[in-house]
N, C-alpha and C positions, 0 to 999 in steps of 0.2 A: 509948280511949287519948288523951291529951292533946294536942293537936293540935299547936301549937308543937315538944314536943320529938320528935312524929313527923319533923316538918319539917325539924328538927336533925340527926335521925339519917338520912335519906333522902339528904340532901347531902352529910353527911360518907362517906357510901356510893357514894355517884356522885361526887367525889372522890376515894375511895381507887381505886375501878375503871376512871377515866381517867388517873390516873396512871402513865406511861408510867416504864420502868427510869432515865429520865435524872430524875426527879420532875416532867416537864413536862407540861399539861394535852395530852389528846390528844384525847376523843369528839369527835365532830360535833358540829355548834354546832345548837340547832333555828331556822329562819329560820318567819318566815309569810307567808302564800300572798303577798300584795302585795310582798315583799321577794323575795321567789321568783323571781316573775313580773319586775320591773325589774334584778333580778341576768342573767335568763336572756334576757331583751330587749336589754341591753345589751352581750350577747355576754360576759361573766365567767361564766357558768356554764350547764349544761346539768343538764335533769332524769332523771332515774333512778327507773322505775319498776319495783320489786320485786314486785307483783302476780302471781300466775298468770293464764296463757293465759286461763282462762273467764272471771276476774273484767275484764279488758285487755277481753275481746270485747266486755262490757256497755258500757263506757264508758273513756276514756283522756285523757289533754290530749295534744293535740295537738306533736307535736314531740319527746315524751318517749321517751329512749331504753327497750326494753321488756327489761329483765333477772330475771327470776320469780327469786324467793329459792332455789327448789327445783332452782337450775339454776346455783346460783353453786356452785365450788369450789372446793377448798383449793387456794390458789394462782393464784387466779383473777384477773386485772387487767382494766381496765376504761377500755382503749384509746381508747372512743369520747371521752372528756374531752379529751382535747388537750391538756392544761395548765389545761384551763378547774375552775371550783372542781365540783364535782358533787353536788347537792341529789336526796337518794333520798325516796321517798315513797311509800306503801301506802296503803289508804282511810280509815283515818284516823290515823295513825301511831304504833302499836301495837305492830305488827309493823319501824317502822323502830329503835323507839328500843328493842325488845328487842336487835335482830339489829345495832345500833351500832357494835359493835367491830366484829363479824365482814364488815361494810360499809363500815369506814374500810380495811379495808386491801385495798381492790379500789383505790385513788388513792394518789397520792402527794400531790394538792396538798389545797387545800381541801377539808373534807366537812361538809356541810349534812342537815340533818332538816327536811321537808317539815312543818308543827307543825298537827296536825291533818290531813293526806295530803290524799287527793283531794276529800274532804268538806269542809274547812274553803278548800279551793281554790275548789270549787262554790256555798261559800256567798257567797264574795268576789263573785259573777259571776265570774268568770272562765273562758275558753271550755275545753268540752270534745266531747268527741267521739263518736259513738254506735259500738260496732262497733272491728273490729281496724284498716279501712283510714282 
């Protein structure tokens, strides 16, 4: 297939599917791991780890609130934010930028995609964790 107007068509799709009823952009915005990490350092944001329990036990960042995808539901809000923006992440974000939509509406404020998840985190250096404690 031609790669440009793959390109073409792929946006104009992810366009029409954040397009909220008023016509206004609504997905999560993707952030990377450095923007992440000085977002969440400076107190504007908190991270959101979608992972399952076994995957979280292998490894985790530290701080990251622990909410497994398999455990979020319809109507689920996600308290722990405070007002703060909330940056969700999987291991490599896959699984964020599938489950988007269904992820933005756990917030009301800002919503972030981890761009590349916990991998692209670990490539940064940036600290992580062994284990669930």
């Amino acid at each position: 297939m031609n790669e440009p107007l793959f390109r073409r068509f792929a946006v104009g799709v992810r366009r029409f599917l954040s397009a909220s009823g008023d016509g206004s952009a609504t997905c999560p915005i993707p952030i990377d791991a450095l923007a992440a990490k000085a977002q969440v350092d400076e107190g504007h944001a908190i991270l959101v780890d979608i992972r399952e329990p076994s995957e979280i036990a292998v490894e985790r960042i530290p701080g990251a609130v622990l909410l497994p995808l398999s455990r979020i539901t319809a109507g689920a809000s996600l308290e722990e934010a405070g007002g703060k923006a909330a940056i969700f992440l999987c291991r490599s974000g896959a699984r964020t930028n599938l489950h988007a939509r269904r992820l933005q509406r756990l917030c009301v404020g800002e919503i972030y995609l981890l761009r590349g998840g916990i991998t692209a985190w670990k490539a940064k250096g940036l600290p992580v964790a062994k284990g669930r404690n």
